[in-house]
PDB file with one MODEL, atoms N, CA, C and O in Angstrom:
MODEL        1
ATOM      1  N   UNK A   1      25.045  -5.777  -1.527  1.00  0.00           N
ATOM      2  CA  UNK A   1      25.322  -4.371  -1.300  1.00  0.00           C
ATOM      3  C   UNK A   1      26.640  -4.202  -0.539  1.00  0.00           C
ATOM      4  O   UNK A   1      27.381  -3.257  -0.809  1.00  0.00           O
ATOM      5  N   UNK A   2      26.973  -5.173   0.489  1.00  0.00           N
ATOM      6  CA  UNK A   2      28.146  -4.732   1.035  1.00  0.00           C
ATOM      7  C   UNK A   2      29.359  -5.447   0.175  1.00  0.00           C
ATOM      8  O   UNK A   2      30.499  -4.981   0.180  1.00  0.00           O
ATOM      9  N   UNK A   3      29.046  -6.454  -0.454  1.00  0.00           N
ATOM     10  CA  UNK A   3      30.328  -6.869  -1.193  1.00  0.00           C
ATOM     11  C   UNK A   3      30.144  -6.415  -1.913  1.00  0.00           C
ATOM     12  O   UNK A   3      31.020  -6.904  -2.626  1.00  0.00           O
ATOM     13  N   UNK A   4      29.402  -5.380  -2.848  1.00  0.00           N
ATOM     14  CA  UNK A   4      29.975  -4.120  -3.673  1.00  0.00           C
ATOM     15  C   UNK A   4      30.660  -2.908  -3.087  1.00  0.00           C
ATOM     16  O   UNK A   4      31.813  -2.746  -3.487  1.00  0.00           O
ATOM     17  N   UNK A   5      30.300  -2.218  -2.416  1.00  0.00           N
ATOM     18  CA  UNK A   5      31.208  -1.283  -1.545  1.00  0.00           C
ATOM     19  C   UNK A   5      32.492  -1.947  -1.130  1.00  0.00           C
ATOM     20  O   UNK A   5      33.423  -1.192  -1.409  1.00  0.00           O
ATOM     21  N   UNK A   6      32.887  -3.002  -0.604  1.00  0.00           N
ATOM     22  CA  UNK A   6      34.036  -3.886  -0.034  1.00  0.00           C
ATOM     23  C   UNK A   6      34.951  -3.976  -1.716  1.00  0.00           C
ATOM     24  O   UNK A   6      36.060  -3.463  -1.861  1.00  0.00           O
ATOM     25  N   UNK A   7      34.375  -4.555  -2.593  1.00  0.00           N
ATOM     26  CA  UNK A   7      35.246  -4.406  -3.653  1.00  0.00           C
ATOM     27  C   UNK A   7      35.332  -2.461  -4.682  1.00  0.00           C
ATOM     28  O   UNK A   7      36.139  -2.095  -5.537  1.00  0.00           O
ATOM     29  N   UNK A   8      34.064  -1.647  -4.022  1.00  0.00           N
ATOM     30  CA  UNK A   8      34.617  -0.493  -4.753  1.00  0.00           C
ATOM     31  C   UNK A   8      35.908  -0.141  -3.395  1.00  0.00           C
ATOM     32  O   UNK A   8      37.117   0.067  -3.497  1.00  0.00           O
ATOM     33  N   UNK A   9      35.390  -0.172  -2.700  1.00  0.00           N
ATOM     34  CA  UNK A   9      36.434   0.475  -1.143  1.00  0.00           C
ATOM     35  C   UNK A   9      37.644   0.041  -1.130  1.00  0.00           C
ATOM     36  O   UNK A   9      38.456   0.626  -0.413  1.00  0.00           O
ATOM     37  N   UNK A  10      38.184  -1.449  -2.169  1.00  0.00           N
ATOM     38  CA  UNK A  10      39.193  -2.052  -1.937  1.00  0.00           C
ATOM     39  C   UNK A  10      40.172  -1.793  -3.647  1.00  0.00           C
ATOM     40  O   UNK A  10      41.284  -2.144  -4.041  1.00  0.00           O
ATOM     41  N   UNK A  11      39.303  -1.198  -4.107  1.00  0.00           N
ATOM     42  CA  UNK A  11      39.745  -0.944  -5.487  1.00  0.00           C
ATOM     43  C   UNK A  11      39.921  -1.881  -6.150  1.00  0.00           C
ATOM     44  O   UNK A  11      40.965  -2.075  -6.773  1.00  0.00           O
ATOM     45  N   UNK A  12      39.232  -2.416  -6.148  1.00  0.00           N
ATOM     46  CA  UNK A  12      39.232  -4.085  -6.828  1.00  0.00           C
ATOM     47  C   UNK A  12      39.852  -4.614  -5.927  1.00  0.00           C
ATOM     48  O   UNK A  12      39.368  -5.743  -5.991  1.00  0.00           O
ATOM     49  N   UNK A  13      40.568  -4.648  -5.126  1.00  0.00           N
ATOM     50  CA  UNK A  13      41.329  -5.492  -4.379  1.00  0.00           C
ATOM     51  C   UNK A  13      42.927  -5.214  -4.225  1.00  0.00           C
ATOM     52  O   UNK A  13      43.857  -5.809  -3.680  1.00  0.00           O
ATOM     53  N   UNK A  14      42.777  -3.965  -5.006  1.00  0.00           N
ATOM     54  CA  UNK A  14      44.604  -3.264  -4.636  1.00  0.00           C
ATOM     55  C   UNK A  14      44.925  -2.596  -3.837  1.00  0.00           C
ATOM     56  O   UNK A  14      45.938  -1.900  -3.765  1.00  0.00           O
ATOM     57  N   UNK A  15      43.850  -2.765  -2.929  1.00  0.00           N
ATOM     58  CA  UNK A  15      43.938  -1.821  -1.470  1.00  0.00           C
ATOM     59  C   UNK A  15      43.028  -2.632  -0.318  1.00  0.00           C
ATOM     60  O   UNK A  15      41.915  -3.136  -0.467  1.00  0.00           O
ATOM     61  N   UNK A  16      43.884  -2.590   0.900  1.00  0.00           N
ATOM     62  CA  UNK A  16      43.161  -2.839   1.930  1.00  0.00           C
ATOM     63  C   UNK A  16      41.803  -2.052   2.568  1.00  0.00           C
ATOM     64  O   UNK A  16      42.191  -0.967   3.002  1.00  0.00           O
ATOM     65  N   UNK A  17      40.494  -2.201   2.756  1.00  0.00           N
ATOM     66  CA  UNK A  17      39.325  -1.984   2.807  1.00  0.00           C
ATOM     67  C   UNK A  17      39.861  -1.115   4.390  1.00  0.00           C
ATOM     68  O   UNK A  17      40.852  -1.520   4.997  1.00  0.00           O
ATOM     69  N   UNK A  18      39.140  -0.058   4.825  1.00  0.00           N
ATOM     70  CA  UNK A  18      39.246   0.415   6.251  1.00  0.00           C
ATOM     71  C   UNK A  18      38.118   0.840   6.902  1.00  0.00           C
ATOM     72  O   UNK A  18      37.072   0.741   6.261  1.00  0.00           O
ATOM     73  N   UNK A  19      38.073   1.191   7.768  1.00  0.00           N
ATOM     74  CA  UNK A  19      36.479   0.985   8.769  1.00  0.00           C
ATOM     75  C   UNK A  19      35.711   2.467   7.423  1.00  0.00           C
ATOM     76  O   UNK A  19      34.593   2.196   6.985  1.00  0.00           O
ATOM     77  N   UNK A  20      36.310   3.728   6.958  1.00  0.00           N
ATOM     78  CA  UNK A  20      35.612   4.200   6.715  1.00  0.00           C
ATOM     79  C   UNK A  20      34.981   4.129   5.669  1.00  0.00           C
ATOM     80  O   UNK A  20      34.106   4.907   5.289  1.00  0.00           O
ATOM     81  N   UNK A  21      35.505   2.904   4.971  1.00  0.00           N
ATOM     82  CA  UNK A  21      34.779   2.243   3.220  1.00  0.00           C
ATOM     83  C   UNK A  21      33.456   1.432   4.166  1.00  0.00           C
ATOM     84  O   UNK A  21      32.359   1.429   3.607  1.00  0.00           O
ATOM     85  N   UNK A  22      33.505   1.065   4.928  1.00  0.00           N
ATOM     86  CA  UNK A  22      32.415   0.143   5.460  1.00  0.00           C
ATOM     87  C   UNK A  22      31.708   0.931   5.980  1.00  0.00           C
ATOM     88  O   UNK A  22      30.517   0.854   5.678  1.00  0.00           O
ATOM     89  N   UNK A  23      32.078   1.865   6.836  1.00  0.00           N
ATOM     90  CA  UNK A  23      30.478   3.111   7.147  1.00  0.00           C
ATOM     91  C   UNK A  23      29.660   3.825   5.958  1.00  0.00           C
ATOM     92  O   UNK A  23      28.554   4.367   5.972  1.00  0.00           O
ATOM     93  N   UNK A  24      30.467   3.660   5.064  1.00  0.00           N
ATOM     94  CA  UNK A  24      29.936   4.287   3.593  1.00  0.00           C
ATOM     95  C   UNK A  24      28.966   3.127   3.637  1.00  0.00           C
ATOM     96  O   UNK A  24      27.778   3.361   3.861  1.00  0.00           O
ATOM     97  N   UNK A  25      29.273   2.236   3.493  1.00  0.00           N
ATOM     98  CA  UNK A  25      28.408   0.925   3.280  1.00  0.00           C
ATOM     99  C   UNK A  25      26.879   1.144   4.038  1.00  0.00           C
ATOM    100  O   UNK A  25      25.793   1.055   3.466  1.00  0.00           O
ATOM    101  N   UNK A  26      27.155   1.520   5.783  1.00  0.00           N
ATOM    102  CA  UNK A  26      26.499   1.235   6.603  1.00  0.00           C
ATOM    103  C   UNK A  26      25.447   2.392   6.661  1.00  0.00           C
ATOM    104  O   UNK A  26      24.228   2.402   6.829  1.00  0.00           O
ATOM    105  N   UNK A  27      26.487   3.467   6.437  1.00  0.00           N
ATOM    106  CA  UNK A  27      25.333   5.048   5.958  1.00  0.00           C
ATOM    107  C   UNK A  27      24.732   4.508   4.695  1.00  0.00           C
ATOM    108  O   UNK A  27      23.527   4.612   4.924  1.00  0.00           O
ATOM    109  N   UNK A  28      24.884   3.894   3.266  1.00  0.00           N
ATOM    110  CA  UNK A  28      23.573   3.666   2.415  1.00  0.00           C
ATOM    111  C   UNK A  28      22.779   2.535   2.910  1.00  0.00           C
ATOM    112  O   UNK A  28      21.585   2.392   2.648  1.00  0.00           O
ATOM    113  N   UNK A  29      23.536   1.669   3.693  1.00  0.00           N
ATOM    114  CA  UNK A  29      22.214   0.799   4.288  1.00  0.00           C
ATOM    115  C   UNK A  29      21.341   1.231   5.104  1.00  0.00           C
ATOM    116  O   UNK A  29      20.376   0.466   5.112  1.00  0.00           O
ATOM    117  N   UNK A  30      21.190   2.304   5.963  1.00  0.00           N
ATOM    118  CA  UNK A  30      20.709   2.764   6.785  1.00  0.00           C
ATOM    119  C   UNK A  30      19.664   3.710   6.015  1.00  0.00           C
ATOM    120  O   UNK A  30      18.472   3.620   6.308  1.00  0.00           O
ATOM    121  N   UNK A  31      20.020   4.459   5.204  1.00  0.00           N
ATOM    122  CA  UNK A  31      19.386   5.203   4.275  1.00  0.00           C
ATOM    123  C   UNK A  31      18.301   4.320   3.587  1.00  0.00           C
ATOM    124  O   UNK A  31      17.124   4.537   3.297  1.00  0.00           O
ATOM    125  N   UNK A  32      18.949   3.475   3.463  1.00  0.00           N
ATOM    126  CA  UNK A  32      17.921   2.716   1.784  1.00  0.00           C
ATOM    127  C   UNK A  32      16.570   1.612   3.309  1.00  0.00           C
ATOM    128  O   UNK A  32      15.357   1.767   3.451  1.00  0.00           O
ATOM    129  N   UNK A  33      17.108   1.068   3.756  1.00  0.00           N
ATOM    130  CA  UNK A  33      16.261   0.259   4.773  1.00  0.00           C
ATOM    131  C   UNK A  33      15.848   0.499   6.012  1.00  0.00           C
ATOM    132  O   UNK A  33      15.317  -0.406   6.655  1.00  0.00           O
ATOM    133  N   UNK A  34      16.044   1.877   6.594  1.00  0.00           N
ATOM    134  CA  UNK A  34      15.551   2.994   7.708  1.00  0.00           C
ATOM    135  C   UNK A  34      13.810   2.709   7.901  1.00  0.00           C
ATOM    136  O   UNK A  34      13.034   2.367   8.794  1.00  0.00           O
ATOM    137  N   UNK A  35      13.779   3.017   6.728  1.00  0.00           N
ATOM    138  CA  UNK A  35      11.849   2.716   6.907  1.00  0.00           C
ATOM    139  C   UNK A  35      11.485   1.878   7.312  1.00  0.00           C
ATOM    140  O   UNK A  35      10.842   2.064   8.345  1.00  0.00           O
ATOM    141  N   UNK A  36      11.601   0.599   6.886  1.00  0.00           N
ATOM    142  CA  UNK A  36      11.601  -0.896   7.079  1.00  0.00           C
ATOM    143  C   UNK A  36      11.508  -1.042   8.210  1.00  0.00           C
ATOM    144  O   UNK A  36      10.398  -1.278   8.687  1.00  0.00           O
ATOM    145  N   UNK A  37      12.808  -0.937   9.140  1.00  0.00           N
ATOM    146  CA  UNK A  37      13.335  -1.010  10.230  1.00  0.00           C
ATOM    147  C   UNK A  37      12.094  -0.477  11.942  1.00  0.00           C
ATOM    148  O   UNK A  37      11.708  -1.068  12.951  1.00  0.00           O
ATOM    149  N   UNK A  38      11.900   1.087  11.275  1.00  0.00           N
ATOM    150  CA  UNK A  38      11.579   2.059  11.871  1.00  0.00           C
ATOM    151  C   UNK A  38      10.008   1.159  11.859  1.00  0.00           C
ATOM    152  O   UNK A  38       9.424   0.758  12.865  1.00  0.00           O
ATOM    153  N   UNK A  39       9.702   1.046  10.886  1.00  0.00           N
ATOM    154  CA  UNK A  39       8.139   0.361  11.344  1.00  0.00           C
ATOM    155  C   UNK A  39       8.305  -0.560  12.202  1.00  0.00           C
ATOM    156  O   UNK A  39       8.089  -0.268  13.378  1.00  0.00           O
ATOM    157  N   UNK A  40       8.617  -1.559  11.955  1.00  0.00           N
ATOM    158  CA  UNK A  40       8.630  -2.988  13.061  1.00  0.00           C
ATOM    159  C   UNK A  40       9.247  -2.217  14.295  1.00  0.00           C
ATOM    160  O   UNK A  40       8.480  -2.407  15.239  1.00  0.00           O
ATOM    161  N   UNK A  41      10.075  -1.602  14.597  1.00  0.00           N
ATOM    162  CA  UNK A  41      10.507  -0.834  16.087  1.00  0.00           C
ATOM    163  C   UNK A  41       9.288  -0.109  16.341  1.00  0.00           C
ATOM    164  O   UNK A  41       9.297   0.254  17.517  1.00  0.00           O
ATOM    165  N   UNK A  42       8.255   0.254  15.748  1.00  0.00           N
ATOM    166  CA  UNK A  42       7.146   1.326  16.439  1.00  0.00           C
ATOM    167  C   UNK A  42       6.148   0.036  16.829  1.00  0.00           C
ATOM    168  O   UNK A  42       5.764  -0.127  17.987  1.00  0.00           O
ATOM    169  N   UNK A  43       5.782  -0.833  15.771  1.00  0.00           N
ATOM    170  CA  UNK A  43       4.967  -2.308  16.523  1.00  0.00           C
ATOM    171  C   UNK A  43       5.633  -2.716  17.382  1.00  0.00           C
ATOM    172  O   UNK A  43       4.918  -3.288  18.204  1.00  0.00           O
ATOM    173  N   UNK A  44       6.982  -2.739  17.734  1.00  0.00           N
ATOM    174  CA  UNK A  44       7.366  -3.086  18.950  1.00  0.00           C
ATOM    175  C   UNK A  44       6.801  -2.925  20.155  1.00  0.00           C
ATOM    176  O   UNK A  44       6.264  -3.660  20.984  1.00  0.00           O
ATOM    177  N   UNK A  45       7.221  -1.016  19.978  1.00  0.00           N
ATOM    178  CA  UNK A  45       7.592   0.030  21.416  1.00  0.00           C
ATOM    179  C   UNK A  45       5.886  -0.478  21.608  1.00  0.00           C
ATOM    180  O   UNK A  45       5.489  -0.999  22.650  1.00  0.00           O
ATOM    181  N   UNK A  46       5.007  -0.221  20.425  1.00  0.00           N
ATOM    182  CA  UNK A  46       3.654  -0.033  20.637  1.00  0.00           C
ATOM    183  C   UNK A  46       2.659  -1.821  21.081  1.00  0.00           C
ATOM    184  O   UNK A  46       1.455  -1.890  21.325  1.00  0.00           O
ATOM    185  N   UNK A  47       3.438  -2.758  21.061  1.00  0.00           N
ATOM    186  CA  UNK A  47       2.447  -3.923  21.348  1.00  0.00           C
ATOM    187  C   UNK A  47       3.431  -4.823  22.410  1.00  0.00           C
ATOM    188  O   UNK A  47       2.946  -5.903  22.749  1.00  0.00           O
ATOM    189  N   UNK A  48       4.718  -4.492  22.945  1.00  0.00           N
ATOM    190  CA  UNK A  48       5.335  -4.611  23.794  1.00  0.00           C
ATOM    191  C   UNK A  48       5.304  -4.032  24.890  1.00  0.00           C
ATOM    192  O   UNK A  48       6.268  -4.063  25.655  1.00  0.00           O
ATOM    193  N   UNK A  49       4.142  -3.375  25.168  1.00  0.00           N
ATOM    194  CA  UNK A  49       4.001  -2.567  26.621  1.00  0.00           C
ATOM    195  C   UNK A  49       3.503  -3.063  27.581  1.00  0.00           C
ATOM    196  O   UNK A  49       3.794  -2.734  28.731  1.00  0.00           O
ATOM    197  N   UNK A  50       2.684  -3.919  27.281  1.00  0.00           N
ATOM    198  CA  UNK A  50       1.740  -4.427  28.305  1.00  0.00           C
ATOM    199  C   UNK A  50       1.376  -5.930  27.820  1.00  0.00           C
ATOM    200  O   UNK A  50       1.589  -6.249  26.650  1.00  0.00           O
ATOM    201  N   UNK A  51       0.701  -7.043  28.948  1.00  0.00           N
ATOM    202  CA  UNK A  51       0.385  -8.549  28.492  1.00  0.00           C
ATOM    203  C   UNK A  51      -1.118  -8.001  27.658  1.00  0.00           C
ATOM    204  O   UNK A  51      -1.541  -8.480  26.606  1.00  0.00           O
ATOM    205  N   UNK A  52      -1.546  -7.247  28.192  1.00  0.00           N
ATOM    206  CA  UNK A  52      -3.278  -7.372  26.242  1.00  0.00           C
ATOM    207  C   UNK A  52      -2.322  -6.814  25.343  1.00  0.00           C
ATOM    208  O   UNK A  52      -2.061  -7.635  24.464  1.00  0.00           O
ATOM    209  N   UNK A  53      -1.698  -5.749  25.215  1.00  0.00           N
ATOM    210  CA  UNK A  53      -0.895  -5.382  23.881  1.00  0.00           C
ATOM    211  C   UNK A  53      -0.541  -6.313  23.069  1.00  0.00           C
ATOM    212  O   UNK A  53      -0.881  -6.421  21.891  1.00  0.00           O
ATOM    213  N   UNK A  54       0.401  -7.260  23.904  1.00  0.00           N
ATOM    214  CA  UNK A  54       1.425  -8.456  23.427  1.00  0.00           C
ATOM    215  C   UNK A  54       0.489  -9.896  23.009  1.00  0.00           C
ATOM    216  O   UNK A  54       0.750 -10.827  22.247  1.00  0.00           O
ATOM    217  N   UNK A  55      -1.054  -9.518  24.135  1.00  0.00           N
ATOM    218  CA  UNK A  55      -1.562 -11.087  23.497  1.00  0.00           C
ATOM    219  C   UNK A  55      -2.467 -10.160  21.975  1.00  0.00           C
ATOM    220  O   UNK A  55      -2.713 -10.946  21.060  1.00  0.00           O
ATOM    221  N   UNK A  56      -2.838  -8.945  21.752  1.00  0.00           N
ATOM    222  CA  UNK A  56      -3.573  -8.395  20.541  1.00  0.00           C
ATOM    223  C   UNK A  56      -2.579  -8.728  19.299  1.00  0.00           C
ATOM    224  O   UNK A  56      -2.976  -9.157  18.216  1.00  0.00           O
ATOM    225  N   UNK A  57      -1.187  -8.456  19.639  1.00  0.00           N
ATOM    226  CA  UNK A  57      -0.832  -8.537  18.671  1.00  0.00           C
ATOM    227  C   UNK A  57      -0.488 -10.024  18.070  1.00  0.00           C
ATOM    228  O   UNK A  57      -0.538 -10.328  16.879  1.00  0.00           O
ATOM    229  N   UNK A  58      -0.239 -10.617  18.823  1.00  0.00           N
ATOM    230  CA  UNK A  58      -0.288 -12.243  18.915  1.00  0.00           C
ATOM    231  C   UNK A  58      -1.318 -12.264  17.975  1.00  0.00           C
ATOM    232  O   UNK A  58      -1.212 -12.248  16.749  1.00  0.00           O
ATOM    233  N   UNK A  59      -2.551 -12.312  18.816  1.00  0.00           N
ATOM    234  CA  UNK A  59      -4.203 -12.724  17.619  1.00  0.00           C
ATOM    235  C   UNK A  59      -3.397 -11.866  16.419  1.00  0.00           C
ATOM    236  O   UNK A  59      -3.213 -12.679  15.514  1.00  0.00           O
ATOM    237  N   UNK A  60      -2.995 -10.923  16.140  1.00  0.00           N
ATOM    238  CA  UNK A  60      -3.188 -10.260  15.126  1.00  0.00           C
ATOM    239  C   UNK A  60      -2.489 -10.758  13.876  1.00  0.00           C
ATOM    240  O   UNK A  60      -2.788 -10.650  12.687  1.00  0.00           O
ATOM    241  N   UNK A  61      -1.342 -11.406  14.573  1.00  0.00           N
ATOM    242  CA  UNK A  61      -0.303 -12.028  13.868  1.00  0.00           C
ATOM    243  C   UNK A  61      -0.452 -13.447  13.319  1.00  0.00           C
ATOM    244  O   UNK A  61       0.331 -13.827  12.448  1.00  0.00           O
ATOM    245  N   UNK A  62      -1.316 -14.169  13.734  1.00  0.00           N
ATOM    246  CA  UNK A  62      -2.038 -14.833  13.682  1.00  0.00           C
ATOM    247  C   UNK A  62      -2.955 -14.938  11.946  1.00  0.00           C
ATOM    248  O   UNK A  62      -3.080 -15.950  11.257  1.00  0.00           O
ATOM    249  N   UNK A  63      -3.295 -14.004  11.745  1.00  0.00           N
ATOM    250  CA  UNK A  63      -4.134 -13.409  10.220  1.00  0.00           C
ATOM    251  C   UNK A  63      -2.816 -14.260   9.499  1.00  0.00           C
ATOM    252  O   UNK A  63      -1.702 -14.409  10.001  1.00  0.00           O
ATOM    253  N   UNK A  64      -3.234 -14.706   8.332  1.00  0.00           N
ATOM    254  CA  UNK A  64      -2.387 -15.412   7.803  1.00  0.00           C
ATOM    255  C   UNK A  64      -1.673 -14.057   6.223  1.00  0.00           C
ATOM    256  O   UNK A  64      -0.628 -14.006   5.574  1.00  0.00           O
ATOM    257  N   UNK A  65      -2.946 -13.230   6.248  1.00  0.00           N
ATOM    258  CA  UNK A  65      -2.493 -11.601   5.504  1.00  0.00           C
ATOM    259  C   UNK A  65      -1.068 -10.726   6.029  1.00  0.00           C
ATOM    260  O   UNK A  65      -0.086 -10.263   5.448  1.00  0.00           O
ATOM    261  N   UNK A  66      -1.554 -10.780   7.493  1.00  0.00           N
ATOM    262  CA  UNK A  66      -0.729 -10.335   8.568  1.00  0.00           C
ATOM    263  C   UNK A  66       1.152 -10.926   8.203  1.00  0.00           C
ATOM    264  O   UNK A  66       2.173 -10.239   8.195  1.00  0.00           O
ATOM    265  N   UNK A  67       0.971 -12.489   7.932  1.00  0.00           N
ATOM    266  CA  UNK A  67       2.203 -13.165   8.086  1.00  0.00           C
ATOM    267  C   UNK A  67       2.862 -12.963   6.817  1.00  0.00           C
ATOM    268  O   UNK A  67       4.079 -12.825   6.693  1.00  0.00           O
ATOM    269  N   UNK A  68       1.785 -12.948   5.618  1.00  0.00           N
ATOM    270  CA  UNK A  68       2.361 -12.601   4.359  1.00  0.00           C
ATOM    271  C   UNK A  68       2.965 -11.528   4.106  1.00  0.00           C
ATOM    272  O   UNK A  68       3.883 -11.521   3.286  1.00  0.00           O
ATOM    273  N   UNK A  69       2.454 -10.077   4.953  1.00  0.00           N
ATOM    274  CA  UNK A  69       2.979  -9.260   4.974  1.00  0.00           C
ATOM    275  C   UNK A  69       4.166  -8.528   5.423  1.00  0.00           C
ATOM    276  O   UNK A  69       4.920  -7.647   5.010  1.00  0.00           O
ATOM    277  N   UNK A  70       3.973  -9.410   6.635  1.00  0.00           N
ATOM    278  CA  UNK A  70       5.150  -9.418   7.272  1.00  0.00           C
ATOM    279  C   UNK A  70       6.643  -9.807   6.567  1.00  0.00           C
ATOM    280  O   UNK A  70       7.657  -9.137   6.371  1.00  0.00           O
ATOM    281  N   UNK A  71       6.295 -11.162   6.293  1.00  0.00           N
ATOM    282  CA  UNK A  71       7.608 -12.344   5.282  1.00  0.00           C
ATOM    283  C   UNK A  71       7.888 -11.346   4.734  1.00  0.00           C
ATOM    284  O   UNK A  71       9.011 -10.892   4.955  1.00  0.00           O
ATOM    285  N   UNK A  72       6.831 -10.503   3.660  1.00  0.00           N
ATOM    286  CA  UNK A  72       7.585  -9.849   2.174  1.00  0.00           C
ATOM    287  C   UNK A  72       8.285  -8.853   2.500  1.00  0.00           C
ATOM    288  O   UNK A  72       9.431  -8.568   2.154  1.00  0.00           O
ATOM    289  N   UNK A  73       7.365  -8.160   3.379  1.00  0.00           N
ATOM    290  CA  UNK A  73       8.801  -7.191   4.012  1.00  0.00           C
ATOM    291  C   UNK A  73       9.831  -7.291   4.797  1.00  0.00           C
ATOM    292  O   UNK A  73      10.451  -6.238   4.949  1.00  0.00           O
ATOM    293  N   UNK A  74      10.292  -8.371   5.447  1.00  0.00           N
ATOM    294  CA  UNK A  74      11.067  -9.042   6.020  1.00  0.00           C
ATOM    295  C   UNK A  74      12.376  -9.386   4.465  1.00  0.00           C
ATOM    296  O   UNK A  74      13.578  -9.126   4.405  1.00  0.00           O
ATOM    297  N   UNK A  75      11.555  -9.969   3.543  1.00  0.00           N
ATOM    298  CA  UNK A  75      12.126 -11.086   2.706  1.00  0.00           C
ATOM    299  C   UNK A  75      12.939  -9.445   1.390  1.00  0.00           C
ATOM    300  O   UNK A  75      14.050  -9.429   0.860  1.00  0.00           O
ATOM    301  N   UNK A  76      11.782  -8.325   1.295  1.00  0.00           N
ATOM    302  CA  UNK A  76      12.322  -7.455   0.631  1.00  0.00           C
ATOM    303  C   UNK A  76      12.659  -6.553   0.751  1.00  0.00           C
ATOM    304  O   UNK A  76      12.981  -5.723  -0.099  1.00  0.00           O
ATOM    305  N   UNK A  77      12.668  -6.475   2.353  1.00  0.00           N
ATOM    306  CA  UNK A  77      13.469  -5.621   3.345  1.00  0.00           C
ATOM    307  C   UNK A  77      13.184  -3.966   2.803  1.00  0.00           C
ATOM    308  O   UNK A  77      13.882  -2.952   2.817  1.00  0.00           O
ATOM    309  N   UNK A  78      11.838  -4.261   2.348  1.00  0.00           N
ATOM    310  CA  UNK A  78      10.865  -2.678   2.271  1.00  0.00           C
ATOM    311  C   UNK A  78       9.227  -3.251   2.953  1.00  0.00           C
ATOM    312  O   UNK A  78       8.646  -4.333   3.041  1.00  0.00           O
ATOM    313  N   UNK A  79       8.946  -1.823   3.336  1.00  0.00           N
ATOM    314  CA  UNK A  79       7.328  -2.077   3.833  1.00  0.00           C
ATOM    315  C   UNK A  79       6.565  -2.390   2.456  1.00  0.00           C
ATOM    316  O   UNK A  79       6.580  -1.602   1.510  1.00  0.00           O
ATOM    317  N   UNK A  80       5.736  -3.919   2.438  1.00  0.00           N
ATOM    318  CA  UNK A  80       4.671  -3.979   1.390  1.00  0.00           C
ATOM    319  C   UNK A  80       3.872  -3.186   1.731  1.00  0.00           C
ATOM    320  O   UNK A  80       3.697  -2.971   2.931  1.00  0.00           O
ATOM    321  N   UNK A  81       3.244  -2.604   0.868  1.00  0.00           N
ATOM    322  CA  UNK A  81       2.102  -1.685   0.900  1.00  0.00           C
ATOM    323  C   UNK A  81       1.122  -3.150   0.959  1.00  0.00           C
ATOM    324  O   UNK A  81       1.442  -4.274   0.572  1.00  0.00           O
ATOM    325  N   UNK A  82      -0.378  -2.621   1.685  1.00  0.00           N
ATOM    326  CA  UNK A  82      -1.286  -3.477   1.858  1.00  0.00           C
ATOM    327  C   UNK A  82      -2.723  -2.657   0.528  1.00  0.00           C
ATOM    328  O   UNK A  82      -2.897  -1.680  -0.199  1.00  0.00           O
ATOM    329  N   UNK A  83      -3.599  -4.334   1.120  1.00  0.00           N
ATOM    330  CA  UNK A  83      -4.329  -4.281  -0.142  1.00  0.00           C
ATOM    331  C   UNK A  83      -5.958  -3.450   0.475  1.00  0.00           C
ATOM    332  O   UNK A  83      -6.871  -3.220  -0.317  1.00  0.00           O
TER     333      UNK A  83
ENDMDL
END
C-alpha cells in the first residue's frame, strides 16, 4: 500500500515524493486499519488497569482460540470475526 502511493505520488518516478503524497498514504491507512487498531487499544486501556485485569487476560490469552484469533488479525490486519 505504501509503495503504491510512493510510486503514484512520484509519478512513476518523474517527481520527487513530498511529505503530502505520504499523508495521503497515512490518511488511507488509518481509514482502512482504524478498527483493527482501535480494538486491541480498548483490550489494552481495559486489561491494563490493574494486576487481576492483566493476570485475566493472561489466562485468557492463554485459549489457544484466543491466539488464533489474535495472529489472524494481527497477520490480516482486520478484526476476525469469531465463531
Amino acid at each position: 500500500m505504501c509503495a503504491e502511493e510512493i510510486v503514484q505520488g512520484s509519478a512513476n518516478g518523474k517527481r520527487m515524493v513530498e511529505e503530502s503524497d505520504l499523508r495521503k498514504y497515512l490518511e488511507k491507512w488509518d481509514k482502512t486499519y482504524w478498527p483493527t487498531y482501535k480494538v486491541l487499544d480498548i483490550l489494552q486501556k481495559v486489561f491494563y488497569r490493574s494486576n487481576p485485569a492483566r493476570e485475566a487476560f493472561v489466562e485468557m490469552c492463554a485459549d489457544e482460540y484466543v491466539q488464533k484469533m489474535t495472529f489472524d488479525s494481527y497477520l490480516y490486519k482486520t478484526v476476525v470475526p469469531g465463531n
